[in-house]
Structures are given as C-alpha cells and as structure tokens.
MARDREN-854568 format. One record per residue: residue in three letters; x, y, z of N, C-alpha, C, CB in turn. Coordinates in steps of 0.001 Angstrom, whole numbers, plus 500000, padded with zeros to 6 digits. Glycine has a CB too. Layout:
ALAXYZXYZXYZXYZ;...
//
This chain:
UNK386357189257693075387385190229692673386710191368691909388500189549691793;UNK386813192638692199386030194031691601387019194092690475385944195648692702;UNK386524194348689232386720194689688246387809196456688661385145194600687475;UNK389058196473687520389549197401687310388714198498686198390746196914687025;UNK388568199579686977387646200550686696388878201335685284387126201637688418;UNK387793201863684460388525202638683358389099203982684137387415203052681997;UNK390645204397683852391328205669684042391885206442683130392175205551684747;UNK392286207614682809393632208371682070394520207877682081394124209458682424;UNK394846207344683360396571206978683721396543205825683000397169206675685482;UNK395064204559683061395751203238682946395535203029681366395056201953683986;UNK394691204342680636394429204338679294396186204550678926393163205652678758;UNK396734205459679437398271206174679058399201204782679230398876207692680384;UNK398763204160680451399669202522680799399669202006679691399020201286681869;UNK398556201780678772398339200441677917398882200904676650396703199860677751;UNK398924202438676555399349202560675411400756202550675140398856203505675010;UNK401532203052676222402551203049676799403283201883676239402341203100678120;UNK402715200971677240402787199316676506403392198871675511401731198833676062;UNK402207198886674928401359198061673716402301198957672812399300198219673505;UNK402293200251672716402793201206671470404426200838671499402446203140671763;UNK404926200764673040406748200471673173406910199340672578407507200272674744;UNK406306198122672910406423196845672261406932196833671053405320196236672168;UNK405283197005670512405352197147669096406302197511668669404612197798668586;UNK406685198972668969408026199659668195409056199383668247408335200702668355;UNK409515198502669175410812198711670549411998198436669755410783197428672110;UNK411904197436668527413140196970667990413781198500666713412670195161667101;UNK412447199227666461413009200254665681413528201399666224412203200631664881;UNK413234201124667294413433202751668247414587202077669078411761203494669512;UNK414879200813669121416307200126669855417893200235668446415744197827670310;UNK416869200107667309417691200302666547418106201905666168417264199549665598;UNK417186202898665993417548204703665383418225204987666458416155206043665108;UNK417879204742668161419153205238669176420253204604669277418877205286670487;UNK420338203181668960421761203172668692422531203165668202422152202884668805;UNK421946203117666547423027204384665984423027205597665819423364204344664989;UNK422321206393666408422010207631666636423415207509667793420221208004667131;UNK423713206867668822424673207045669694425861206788669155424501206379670748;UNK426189206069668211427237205526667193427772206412666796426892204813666120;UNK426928207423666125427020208483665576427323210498665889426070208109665174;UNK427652210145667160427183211010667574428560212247667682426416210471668782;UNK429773211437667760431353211889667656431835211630666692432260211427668483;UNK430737212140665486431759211595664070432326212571663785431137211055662658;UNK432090213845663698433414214628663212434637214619664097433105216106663021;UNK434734214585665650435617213797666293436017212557666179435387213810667174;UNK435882211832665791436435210645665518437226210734664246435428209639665475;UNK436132211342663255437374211629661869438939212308662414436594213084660557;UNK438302213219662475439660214390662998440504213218663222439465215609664679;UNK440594212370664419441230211650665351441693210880664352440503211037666512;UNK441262209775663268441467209203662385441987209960661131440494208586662296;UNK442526210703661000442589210997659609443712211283659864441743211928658863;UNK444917211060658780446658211148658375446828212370658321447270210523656944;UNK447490212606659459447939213879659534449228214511658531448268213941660909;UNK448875215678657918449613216173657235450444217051656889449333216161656895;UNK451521217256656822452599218066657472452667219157655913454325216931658031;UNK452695220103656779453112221687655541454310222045655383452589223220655944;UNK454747222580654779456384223760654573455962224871655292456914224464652718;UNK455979224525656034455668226685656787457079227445656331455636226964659375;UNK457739226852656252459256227321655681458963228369654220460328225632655139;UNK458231227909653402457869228396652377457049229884652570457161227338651771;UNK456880231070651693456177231582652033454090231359651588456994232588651753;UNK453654231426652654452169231179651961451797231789650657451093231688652853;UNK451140231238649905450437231585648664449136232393648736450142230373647987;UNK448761233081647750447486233479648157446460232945647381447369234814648173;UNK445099233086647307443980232555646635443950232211645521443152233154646641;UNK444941233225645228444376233131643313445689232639643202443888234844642052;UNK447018232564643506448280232053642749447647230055643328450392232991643663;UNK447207229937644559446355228177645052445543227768643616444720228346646737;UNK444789229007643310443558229075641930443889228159640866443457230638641077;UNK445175229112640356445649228704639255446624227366639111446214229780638845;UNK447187227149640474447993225787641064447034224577640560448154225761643001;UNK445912224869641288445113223777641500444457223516639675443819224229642904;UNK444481224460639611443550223967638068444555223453636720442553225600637352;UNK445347224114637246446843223059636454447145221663637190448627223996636638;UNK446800221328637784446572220374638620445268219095637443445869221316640286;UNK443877219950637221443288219216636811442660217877637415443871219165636060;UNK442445218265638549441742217358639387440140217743639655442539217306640722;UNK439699219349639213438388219269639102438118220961639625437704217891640061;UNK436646221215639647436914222656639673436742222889641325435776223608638614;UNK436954224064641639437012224580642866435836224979643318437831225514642952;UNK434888224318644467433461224671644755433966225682645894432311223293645246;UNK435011224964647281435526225622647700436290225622648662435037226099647712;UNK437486226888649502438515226409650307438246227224651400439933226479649760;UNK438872226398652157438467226402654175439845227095654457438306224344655335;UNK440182228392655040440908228550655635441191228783656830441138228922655254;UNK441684227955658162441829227713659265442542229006659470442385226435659571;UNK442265229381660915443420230498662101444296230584661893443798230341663400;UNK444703229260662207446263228744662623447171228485661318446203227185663528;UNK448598229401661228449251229032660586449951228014659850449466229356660855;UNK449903226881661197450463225946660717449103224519660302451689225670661877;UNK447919225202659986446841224257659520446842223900658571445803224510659544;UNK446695222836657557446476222930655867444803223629655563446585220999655068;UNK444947224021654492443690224841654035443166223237653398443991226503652693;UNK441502223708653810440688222313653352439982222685651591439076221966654793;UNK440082221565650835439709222019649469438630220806649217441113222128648280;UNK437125222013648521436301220983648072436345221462646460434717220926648891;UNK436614220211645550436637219903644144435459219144643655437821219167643830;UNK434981219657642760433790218673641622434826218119640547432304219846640579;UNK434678216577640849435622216084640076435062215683639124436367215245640532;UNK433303215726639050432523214973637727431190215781637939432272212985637814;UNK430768215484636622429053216059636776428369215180637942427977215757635124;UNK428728213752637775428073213183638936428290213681640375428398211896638936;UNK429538214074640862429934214943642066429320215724642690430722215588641923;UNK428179215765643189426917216844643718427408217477644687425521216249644268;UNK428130216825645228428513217764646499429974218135646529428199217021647922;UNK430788217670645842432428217690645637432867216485646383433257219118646275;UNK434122216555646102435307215729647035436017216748647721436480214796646148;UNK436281215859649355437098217031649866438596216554649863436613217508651408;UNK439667217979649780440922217603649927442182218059650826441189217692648915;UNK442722218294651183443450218862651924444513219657651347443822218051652671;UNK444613221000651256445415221566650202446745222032651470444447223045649139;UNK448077221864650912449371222717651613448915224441651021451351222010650803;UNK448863225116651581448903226911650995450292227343650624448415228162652305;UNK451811226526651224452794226866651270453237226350649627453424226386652568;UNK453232225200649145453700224090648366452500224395647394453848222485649142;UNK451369224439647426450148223820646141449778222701646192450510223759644721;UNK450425221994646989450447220123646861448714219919647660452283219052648249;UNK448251219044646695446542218716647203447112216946647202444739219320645621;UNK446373217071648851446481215791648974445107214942649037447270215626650089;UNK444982213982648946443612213081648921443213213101650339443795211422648365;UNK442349212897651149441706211736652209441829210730652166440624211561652373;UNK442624209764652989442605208471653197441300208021653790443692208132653972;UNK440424206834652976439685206444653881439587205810654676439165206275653714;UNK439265205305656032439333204572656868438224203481657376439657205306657586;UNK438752202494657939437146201338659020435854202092659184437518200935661120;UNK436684203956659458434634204446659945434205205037658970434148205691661332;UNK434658204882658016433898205683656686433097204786656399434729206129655314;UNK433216203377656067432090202319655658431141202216657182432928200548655120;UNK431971202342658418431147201968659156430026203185659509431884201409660213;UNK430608204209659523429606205072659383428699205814658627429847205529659689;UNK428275205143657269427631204752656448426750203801656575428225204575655755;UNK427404202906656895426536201791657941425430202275658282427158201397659315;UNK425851202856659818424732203493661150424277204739660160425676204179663086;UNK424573205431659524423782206352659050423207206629658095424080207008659116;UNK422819205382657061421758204753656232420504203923657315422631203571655123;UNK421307203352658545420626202548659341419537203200660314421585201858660036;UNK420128204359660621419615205305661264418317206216660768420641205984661454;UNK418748206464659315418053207138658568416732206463658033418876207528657640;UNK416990205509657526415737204635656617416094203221656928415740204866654716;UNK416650202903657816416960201304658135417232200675656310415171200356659163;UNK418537201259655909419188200634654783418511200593653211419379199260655255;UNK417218201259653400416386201434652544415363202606652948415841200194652304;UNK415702204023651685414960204565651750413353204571651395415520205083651473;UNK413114204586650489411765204299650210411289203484651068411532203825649027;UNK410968202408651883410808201977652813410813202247653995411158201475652727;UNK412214202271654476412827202466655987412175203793656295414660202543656131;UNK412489205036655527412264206149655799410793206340656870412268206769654446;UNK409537206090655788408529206116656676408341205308658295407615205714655829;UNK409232203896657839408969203598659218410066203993660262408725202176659306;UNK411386204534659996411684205229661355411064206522661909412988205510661352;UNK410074207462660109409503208094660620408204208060662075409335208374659633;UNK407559207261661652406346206540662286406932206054663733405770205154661273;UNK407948205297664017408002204823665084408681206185665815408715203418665064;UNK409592206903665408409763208332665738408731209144666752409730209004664437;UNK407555208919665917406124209820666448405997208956667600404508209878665339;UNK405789207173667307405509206941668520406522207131669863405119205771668377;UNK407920207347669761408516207533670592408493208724671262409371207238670285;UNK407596209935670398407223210981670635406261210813672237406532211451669281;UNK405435210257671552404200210065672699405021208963673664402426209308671944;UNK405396207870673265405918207596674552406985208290675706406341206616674278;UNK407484209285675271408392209806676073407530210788677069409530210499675209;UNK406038211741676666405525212329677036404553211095677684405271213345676193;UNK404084209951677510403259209163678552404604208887679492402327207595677885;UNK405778208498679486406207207956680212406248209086681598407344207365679580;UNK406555210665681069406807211316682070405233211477683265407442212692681370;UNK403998211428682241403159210967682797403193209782684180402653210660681778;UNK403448208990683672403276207872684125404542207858685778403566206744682663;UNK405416208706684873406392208828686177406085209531686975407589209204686065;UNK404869210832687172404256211718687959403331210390689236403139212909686764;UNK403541210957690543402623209979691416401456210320691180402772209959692886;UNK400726209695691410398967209743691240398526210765692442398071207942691528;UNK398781211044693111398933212251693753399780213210693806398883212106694600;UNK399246214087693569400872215170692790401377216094694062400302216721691104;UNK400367215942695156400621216802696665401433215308697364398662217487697773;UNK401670214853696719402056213611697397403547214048698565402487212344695973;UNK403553213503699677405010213584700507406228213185699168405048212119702098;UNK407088213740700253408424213409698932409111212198699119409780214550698892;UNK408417211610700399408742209733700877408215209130698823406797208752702950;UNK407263209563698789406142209216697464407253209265696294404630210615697152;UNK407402210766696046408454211717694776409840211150694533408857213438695301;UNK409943210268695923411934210123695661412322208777695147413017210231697319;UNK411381208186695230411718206821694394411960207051692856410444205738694514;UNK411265207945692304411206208559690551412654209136690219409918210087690272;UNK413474209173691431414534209979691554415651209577691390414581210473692486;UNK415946208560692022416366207270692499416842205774692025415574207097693034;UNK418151205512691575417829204312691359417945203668692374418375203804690486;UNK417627202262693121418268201680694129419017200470693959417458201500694991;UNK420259200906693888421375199774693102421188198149694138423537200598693274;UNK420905198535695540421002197379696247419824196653696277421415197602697468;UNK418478196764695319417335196067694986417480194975694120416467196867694480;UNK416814194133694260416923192863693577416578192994691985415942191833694297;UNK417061192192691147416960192929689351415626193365688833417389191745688063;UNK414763192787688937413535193231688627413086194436689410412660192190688774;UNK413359194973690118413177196787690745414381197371690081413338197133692794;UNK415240196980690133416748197671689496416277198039687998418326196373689431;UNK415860197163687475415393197095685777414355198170685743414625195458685163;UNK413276198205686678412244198960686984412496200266687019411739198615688035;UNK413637200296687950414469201722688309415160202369687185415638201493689382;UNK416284201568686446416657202154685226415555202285684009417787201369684787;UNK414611201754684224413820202516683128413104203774683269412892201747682691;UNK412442203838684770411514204443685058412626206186685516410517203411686309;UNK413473205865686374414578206779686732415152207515685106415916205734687647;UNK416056206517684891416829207255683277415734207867682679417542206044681937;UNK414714207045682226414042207817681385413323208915681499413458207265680953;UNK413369209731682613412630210626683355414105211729683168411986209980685121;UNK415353211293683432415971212502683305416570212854681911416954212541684283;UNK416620211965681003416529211988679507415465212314679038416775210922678913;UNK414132212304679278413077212601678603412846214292677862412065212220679620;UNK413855214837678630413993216022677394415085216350676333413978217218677993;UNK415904215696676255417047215470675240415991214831674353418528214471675707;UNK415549213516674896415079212315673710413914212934673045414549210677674381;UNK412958213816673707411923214854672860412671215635672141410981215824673692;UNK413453216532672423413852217369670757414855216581669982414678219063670901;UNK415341215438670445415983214727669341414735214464668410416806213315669834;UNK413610213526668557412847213019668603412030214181667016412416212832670246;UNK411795215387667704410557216162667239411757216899665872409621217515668787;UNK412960216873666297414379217964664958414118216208664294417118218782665844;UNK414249214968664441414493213790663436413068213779662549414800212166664325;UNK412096214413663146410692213776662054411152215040660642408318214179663061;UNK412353215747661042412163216957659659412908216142658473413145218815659950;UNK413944214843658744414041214246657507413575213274657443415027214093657056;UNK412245212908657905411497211297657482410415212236656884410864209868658990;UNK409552212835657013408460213472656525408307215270656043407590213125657596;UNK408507215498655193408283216818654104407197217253654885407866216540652284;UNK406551216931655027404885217987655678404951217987657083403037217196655328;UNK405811217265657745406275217679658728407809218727658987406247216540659232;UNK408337218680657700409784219849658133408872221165657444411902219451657021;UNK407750221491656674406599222310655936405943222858657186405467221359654894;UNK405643221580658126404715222280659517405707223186660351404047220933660751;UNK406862222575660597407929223252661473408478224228661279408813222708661685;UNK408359224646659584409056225756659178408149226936659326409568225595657803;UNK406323226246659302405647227533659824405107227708660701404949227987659309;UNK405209227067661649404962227192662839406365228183663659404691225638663316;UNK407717227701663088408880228646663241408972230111662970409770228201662531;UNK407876229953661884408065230989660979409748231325660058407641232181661942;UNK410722230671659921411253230461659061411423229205658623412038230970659178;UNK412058229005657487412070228065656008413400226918657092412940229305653862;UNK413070225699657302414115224629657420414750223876656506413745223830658043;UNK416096223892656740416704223556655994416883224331654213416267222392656223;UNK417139225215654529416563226404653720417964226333652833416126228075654686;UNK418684225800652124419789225507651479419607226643650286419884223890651059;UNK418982226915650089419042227397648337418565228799648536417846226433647050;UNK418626229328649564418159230529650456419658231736649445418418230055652886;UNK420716231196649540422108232023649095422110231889647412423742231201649861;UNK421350230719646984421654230462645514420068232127644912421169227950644945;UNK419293232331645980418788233478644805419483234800644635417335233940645084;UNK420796234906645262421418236125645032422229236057643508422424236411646328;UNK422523236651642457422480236520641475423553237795641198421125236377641018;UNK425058237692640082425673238389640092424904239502639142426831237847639899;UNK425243240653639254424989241954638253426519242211637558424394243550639258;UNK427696241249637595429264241412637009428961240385635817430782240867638231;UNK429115242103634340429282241305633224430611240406632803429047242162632286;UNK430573239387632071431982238693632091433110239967631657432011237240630835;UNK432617241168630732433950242085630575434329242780631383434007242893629710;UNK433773243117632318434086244191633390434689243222634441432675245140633985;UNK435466244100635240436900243735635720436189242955637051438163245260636076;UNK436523242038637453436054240790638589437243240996639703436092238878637825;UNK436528241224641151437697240777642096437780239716642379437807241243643180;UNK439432239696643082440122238593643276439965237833644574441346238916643090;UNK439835236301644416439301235718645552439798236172647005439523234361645384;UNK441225236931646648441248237353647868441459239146648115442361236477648455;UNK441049239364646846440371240781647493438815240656648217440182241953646136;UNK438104239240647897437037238575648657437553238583649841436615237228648253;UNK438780238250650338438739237572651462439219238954652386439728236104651444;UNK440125239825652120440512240919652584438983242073653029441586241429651373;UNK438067241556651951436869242075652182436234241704653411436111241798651196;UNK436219240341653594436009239890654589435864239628655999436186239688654399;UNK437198239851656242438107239821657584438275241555657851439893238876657280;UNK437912242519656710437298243728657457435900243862658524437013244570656366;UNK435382242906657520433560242950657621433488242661658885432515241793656686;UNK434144240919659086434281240293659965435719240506661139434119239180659288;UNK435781241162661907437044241616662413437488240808663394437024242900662882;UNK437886239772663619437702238544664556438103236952663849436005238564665012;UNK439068236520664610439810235439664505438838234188664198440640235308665764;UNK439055233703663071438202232441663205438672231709661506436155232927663490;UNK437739230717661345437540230101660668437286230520659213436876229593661211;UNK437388230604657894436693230782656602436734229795655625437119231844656001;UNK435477229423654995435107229815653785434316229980652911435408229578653425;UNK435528230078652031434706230748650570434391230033649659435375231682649766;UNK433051230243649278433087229157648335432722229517646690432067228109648912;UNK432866229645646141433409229980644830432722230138643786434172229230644466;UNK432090231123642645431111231152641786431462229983640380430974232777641398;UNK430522229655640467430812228410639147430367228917637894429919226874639312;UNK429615229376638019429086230499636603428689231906636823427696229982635854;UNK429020232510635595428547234293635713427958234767636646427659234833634795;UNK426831234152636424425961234647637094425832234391638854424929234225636355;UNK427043233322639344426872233159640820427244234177641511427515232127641351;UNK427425234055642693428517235405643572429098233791644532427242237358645036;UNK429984234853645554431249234358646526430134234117647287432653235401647166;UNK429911233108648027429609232730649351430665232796650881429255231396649055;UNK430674233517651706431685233361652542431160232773654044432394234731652598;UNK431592231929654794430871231485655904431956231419656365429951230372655976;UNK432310232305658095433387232643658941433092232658660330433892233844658603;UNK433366231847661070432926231077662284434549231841663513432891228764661777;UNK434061232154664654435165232335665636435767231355666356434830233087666497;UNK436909231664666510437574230610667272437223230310668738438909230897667245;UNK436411231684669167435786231518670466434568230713670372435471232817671080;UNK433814230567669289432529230176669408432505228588669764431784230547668101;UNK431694228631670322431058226857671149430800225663669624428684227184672269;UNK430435226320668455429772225740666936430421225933665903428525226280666488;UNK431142225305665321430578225948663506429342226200663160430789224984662282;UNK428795225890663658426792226267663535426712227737663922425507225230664954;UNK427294227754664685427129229819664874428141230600664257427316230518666609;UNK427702230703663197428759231643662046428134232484661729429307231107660703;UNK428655233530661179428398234535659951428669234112658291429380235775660247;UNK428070234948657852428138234831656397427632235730655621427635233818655989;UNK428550235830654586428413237130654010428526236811652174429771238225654736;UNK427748237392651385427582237369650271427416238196648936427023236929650442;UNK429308237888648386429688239031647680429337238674646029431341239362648017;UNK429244239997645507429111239933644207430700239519643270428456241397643884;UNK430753239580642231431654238978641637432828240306641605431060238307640209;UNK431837241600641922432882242820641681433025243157642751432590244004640862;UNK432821242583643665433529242670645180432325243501646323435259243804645017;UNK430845243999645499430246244394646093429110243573647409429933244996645170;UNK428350244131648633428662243268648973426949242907649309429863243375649912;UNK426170241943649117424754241975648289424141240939649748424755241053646164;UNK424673240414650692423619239932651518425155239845653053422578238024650672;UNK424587240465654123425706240275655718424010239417656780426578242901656798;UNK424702238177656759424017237762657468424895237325658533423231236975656908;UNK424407238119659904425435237674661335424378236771662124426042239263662536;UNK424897235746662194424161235103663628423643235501664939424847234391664097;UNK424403236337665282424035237796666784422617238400666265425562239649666842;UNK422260238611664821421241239332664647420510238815664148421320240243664204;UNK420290237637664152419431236441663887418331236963664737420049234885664304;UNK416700236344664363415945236520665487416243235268665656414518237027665514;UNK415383234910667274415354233727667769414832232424666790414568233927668916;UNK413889232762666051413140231480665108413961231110664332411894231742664218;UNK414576232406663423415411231881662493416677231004662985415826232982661739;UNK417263231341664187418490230391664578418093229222664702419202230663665789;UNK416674229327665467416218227926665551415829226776664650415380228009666098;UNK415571227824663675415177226952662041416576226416661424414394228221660614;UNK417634227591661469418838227365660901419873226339661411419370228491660885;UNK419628225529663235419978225179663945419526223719664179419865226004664612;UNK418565223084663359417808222339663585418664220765663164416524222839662873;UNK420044220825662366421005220011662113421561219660663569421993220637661116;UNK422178220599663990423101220713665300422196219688666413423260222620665933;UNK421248220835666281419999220218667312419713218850668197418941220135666527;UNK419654218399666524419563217019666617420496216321666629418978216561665876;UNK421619216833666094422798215699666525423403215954668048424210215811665371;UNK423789217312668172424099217538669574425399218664669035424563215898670631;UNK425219218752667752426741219459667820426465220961667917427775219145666360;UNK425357221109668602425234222952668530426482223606669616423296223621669289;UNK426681222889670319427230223557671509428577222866671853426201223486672745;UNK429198222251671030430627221472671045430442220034671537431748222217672069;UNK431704220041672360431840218703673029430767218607674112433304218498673668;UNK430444219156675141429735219511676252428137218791675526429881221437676649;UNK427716219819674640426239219141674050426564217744673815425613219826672512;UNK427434217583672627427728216548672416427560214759673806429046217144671953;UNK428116215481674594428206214058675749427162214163676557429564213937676828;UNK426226215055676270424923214866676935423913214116676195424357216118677253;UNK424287214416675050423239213809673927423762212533673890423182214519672345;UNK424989211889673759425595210892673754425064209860674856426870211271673828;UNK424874210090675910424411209478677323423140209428677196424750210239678634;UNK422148210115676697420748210581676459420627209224675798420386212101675543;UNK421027209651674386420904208348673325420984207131674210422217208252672095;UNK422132206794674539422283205488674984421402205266675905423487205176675430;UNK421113205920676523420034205330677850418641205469677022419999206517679617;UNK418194206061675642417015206014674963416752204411674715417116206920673617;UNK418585204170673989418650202761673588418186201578674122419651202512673497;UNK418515201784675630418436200929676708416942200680676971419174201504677913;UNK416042202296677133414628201882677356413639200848676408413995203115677384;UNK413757200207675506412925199395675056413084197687675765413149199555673515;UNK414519197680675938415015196716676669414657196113678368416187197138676540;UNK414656197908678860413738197397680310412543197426680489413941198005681407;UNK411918198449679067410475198252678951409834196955678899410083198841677896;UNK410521196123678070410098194771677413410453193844678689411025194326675840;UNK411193193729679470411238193114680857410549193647681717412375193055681412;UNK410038194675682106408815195221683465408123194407682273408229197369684080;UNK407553194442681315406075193591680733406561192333680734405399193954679078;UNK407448191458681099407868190206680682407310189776682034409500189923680228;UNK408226190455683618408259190110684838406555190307685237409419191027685654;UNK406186191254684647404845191433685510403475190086684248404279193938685487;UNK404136189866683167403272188599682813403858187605683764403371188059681165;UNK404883187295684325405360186004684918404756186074686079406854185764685063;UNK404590187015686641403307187222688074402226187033688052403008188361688627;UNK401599187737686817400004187492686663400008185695686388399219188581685053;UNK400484185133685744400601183633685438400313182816686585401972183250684951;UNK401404183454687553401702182351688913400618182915689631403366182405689897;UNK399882184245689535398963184383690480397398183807689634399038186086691039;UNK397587183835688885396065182906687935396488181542688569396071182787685614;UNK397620180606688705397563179547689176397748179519690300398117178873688722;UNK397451180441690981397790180044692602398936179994693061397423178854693019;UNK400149180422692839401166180257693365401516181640693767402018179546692594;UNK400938182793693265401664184011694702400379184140695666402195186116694031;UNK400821184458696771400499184345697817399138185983697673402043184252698886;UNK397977185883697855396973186867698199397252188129699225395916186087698738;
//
C-alpha cells in the first residue's frame, strides 16, 4: 500500500477535522442561541400587553408629559420615543436609581400622563438565558474568551470548508461541480448527512463569516481596536455624542423639549420615528435620533444634536455617512441580522440554524468514515 503523500487540501482536511471536533460543542452551542435569538424584538412586540390610550383626550405636549411625569416620582427622564402613529403610546426611559445605568423602560399614554410598567414575561428570563449563553457561556470572565477563541476557529473553518468544497480540479465538468450543489434526498443517510453538511454549509458560508468576524468585536477589545482601524472609524463608538457639551448658562432662557422637537421635524422633514433624549445636567445637550417609516432599520436613522438653547451643534444623516462609517456604526445590526428588517432577519435565522446543525454532521462524516477504516483494517470491506 503507497503511502498518502503530503497536500494543501489534506493539510486543510485535518485541520478542518481536528479544529471542528474540538470546538463543535461551543460553536453547537453560540449558533443556537444565536438562532434563539434572533426575533427578539419581534417576539417582544408580540408578547407584550397591549395598551390602550384616550385618543379622545387632547394630546399633551413634552413639557406639560415633563412635569406629569416628575410629579409622578418614579425617576428622572433619560428619554421619550415618539411613534408616527397617533394612536401609539409614547415609549418612556426613566433612571429610577443611581444603580439604573441604562434606565427602565415604560410606556407613557401622551393623552392621560398615565406611565405604565412592562409586564415581564417566560422570554425575558429566557432570553437572558441564550444571551448570557451566547455571549460568555453564563460566565464572563471565563466564557467570554472561549466563545471568543472558538469564534476564530469557526472563522477558519468556514473558509477551509469552502475550500474543501471547491473540486480538486477547478476546470472540472459540471457532472464534477453539481454534487456541491445538491442535496440528494433519495441517498442513503450517510451521503444525505454528507450532503447536508457539505451542501448547507457552502450556501451559508457567507452569512456565518460576517456573523462570525461582527461577534469577535464583543469577545476581544484588540480585536473591535483592529476593526475600528482597519474601518477607519471608531466601533461601537457610544460616547462619540457625550463630547458635545452645552455653552447654555443655567440663567439664560433654555428651550422647550418641544421647541426641540418642532426643531426637529423641520430639520428632518419626513414621517418617522423620534427620540429625544434628554440633558441630565447643565452641561449636556438634547440628543435626537429620528428614523423613517419607510426605512428597512431603526439602524438607519438620523440624528441630530441640540444645545440646551435650541442651537443646533452636531446633524448627523445616515445618507451622508461615508461607507466605513455606516459600516462601523452598523456592526450591531450586522451581526444580529436586524440591519435590513424582517427579510435580513430570516436569512440569518436559517443561516444560524444550519451553522448549528454543521458540527453535528461534521462529527458523523468523522464517526462513519472511522467505522470504515475499522472494518477495512479488519478485512471486512471489500478491496
């Protein structure tokens, strides 16, 4: 028997392998709840107690809600969402404690003043669950690095696999090309298994790469550091709006949140979404973020950033984005799928799941083809 000669391809086979193995239960675990996860702001929506307004009443405006709410005494106003549609409730985020980093959100009537709570529901714990699980497998300090790590390797395996799915002759007839194409449902399970790995994963293999390469920006800092300059803009750039800084002394006369907003809906002349979110000290300004009702995202908004005296100190439109920066600014969506609505969404959804699936038929083509080599070391398949 001639010895198997060293190749590229069969160096790419073993690593292929050996690297899926190894990983298979962490990378079986980040895609499926990565797929779990993937319709959660749809699913909330769908789940959450719907809440009925007075449209009968006449609407209130910003500042008479202002002063409602803070007689209220439930916490201060970071900030409120005002929907298109008339008959929507306006969404309210409150800091109810110093501990509160991010607020609580609430659902405010505009007609009444009445702030109602969020009921929580089964997917609030459960999706906490998958997305601690997802993130750092239930432990950061730990988990983190290793979904980072197996991440990378899923990196390279997705790029050996497409390898591996290329024929060894690349002029090859397309008798050769169409099996890669192909599943063949009427083959016996071990080609079928063969087929859904080798098939799916060939037409997912570019979803599961930029999922893959947007997830290493929250397991590793020197990797969202590399991406941001290689982008040439800053990822995840949050604190980008906090260096604008008011020049409105507390005595001089301050506009009103909704001479903010009248400001606004000039700037912005087009039906959509707002908000505003609210200066907490002197020295902050108005943040405004106003999304169209035509647009495919809340990810593709505008935003605009007023001073406390109504002047107007940063217009950032998404249309005039360069390309890097959307891409830097976009890199949330990206990865979940929500850049582009529902449509992204159920591609990424199917992607995931069939990511999920590949460690499963990986680990059977290596199971079936040890059960061959076995019977052919003892003589039982036929030469």
């Amino acid at each position: 028997m001639s010895k198997k000669t060293f190749s590229v391809r069969k160096l790419f086979n073993d690593l292929h392998l050996w690297l899926g193995l190894g990983s298979g239960i962490i990378i079986f675990i980040t895609c499926l709840t990565g797929t779990l996860l993937t319709f959660n702001e749809s699913i909330r929506a769908q789940l959450a107690t719907p809440i009925e307004i007075n449209t009968a009443l006449p609407v209130k405006n910003l500042e008479e809600l202002s002063k409602d709410i803070k007689a209220l005494d439930k916490g201060k106003i970071n900030s409120i969402t005002i929907p298109s549609a008339a008959d929507k409730p306006y969404k309210l985020n409150l800091k109810t404690s110093k501990e509160d980093r991010r607020g609580t959100n609430f659902v405010l009537d505009q007609y009444s003043s009445e702030v109602h709570s969020i009921d929580k529901t089964w997917y609030d714990e459960f999706y906490m669950f998958n997305f601690k699980m997802h993130r750092w497998l239930m432990n950061e300090d730990i988990g983190r690095p290793i979904v980072g790590t197996s991440t990378i390797i899923l990196i390279f395996l997705t790029l050996s696999g497409l390898i591996l799915w290329i024929p060894k002759k690349i002029k090859a007839s397309w008798k050769v090309w169409k099996p890669g194409f192909k599943i063949k449902t009427n083959a016996r399970w071990k080609r079928l298994n063969h087929d859904l790995h080798n098939v799916l994963g060939f037409y997912t293999f570019l979803v599961v790469l930029v999922m893959s390469l947007t997830g290493l920006c929250w397991s590793f800092e020197w990797y969202k550091d590399g991406a941001s300059a290689v982008l040439g803009a800053k990822v995840f750039d949050r604190g980008a709006d906090k260096k604008f800084k008011s020049d409105t002394i507390q005595n001089l006369a301050k506009m009103s949140p909704d001479g903010i907003l009248d400001l606004t809906n000039k700037t912005l002349d087009y039906k959509g979404t707002t908000r505003i979110s609210f200066p907490s000290k002197p020295s902050d300004t108005y943040i405004v973020t106003k999304y169209s009702d035509d647009a495919a995202s809340s990810y593709l908004n505008d935003k605009l950033i007023f001073d406390q005296n109504g002047s107007l100190l940063k217009k950032d439109l998404y249309a005039d984005k360069p390309l890097n920066t959307k891409i830097a600014s976009l890199i949330r969506p990206i990865h979940t799928g929500e850049f582009y609505g529902l449509w992204s969404e159920i591609i990424y959804f199917i992607s995931c799941l069939i990511a999920t699936s590949l460690p499963i038929t990986g680990t059977f083509i290596w199971w079936n083809k040890r059960k061959k080599k076995k019977k052919k070391e003892n003589g039982l398949v036929r030469q």
